[in-house]
MARMARTOR-595662 format. One line per 8 residues: number of its first residue (from 1); for each residue x, y, z of C-alpha. Coordinates in steps of 0.5 Angstrom, whole numbers, plus 500, padded with zeros to 3 digits. Layout:
N
NUM> X,Y,Z; ...
This chain:
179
1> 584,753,480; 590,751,482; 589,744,480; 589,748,473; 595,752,474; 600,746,477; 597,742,472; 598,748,466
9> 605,749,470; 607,741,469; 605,741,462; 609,747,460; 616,743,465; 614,738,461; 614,742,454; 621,743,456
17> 624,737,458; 622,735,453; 624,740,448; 631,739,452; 630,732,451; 629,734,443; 635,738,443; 641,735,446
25> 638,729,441; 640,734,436; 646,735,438; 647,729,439; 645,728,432; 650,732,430; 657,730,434; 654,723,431
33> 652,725,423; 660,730,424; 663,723,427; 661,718,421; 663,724,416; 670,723,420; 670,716,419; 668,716,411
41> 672,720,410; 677,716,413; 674,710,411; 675,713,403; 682,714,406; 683,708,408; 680,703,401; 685,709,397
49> 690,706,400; 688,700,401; 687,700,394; 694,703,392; 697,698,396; 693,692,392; 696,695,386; 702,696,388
57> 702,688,390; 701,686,384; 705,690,381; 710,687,386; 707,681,384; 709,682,376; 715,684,378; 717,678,383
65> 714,674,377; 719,676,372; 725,677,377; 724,669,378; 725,668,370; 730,672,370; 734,669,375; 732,661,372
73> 735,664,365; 741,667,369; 741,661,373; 741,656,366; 746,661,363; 751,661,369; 750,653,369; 752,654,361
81> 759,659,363; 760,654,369; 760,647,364; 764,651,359; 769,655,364; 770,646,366; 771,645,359; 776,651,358
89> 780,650,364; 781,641,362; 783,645,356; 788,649,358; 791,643,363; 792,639,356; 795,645,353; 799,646,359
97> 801,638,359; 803,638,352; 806,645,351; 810,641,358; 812,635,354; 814,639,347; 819,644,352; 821,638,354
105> 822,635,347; 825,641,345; 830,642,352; 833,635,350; 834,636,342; 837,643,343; 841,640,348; 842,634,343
113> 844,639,338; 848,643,342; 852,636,344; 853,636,337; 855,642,334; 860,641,340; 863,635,338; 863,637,330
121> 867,644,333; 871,639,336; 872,634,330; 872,640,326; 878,643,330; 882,636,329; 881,635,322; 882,643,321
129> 890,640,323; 889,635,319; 888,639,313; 894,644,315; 898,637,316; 897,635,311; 897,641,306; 905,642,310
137> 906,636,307; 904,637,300; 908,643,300; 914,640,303; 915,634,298; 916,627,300; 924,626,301; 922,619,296
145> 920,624,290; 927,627,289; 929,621,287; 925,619,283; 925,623,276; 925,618,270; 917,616,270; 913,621,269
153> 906,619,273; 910,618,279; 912,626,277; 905,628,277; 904,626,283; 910,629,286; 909,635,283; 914,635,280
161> 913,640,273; 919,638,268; 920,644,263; 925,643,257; 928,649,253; 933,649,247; 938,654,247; 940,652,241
169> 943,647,236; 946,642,241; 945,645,248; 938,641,252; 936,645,259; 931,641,263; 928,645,269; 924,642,275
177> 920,646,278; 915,642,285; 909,645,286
C-alpha cells in the first residue's frame, strides 16, 4: 500500500504542477491578451495618425500645387511688369533727351531774344535821339527858311503860316507865324 499511497501522493503533485502549470499560463494569457490591447490601441493611435498625416500630405500636396501655379503666373506677370518697366524706363531716357534738346533750343532762343530786345533798346535808344534831334530842329526853323518868303510851297515846308488882315481901305497887314 505503499505503492499506492506514493503513487496517489505523485498523482496529486502532479495535479498540482499541472494546475500550476494551468495557472501561471493563464496568467500569462492575461499579460499577453493585456499587452496586444496596448499595443492595438496604439496601433489604432498610430494608423489615426498616420491617417492624419496623409491627408494633411495631401492637403499640403494641393496646396504646393496651386502655390506653383501661383508662382508660374506671378513669375509671368513679374516678367510683363519687368519688359514694361524696360520700355517705360527707354521712354523716360527719350523724353529725358528730348525735353534736353527742346531747353537747349529754348536757352539759345531766349538768348537770342534777349540779344535782340537788347540790340533794338539800344537802337531804340538811338533813334529816340534821333527823333528829339530831329523834333528840335523842326522846331527851331532852318536859318534858309527865313529868307524865303515869296513861294508859297516852300512856306509849307517851312512852317511857315502867312496870315492877311485889312485894316481898312487901304492898310494891308501880313503876319508870319513858324510852326
Amino acid at each position: 500500500m505503499r505503492g499506492h499511497w506514493v503513487l496517489c501522493f505523485l498523482a496529486a503533485i502532479l495535479s498540482m504542477g499541472t494546475m500550476v502549470v494551468i495557472v501561471g499560463q493563464n496568467q500569462q494569457l492575461a499579460k499577453v491578451q493585456t499587452l496586444i490591447q496596448r499595443k492595438e490601441q496604439e496601433l489604432s493611435l498610430l494608423s489615426d495618425r498616420v491617417e492624419s498625416h496623409e491627408l494633411l500630405m495631401s492637403a499640403l500636396g494641393k496646396q504646393d500645387a496651386e502655390m506653383a501655379k501661383a508662382v508660374q503666373s506671378l513669375e509671368k506677370e513679374v516678367s510683363q511688369v519687368h519688359s514694361e518697366d524696360e520700355r517705360n524706363k527707354k521712354e523716360v531716357e527719350e523724353c529725358q533727351a528730348a525735353q534736353k534738346t527742346i531747353n537747349d533750343e529754348l536757352a539759345a532762343k531766349t538768348k537770342g531774344n534777349e540779344d535782340f530786345n537788347a540790340q533794338m533798346q539800344s537802337e531804340s535808344e538811338a533813334w529816340k535821339k534821333e527823333i528829339a534831334s530831329l523834333e528840335d530842329t523842326l522846331k527851331n526853323h532852318s536859318q534858309i527858311c527865313s529868307f524865303v518868303n515869296d513861294d508859297p510851297f516852300v512856306q509849307k515846308l517851312c512852317g511857315i503860316v502867312v496870315t492877311t488882315t485889312t485894316l481898312g481901305p487901304t492898310v494891308t497887314t501880313t503876319t508870319m507865324k513858324t510852326g
